[in-house]
N, C-alpha and C positions, 0 to 999 in steps of 0.2 A: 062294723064300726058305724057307727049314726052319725049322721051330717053336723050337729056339735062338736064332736069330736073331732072330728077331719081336718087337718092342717089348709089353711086358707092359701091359695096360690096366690102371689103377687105378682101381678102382672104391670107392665109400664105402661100407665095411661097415652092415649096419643095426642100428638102434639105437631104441631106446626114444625116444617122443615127446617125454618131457620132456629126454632126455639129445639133442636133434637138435642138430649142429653141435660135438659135443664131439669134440677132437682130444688125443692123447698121442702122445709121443717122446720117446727117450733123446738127450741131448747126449753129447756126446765127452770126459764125465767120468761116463759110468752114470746120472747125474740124471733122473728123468722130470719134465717139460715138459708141461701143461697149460694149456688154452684156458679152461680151467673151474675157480672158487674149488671148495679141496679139500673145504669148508663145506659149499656144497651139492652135491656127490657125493658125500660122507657120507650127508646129508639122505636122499636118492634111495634108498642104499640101504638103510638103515633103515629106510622105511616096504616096499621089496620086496622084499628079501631075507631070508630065517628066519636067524636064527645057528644051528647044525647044533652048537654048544656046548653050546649052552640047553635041548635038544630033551629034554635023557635027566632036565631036571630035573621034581619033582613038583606043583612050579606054576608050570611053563610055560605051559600054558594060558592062565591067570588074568595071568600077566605081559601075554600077545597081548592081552588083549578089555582088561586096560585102557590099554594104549598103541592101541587103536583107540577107545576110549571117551574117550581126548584129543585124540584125531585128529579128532574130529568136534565135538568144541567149540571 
């Protein structure tokens, strides 16, 4: 059998501990389809993703230490 042929293995991408088990797809109107409230994959990425907007401002910094100085109360 030639590699054309050959059934594709689907494997499950990897993914962040807290995001385990998360699934998206489009439906057959463009739609994406989630396993996951969009609430908390918001959540998720806000505490670990930098917004690359915010970086060029001049109290960026002071923004970060106090959204982790609520993160921990």
């Amino acid at each position: 059998m030639d590699k054309k042929n050959q059934p594709s293995k689907k494997r499950k991408p990897r993914v962040h501990s807290k995001l385990d088990g998360f699934e998206v797809s489009v439906n057959q109107f463009g739609e994406l389809q989630s396993n996951m409230p969009i609430e908390k994959l918001n959540a998720f990425l806000n505490e670990n993703v930098e917004d690359r907007k915010l970086t060029d401002r001049a109290d960026y910094d002071d923004l970060k230490k106090d959204k982790q100085k609520k993160k921990k109360d």
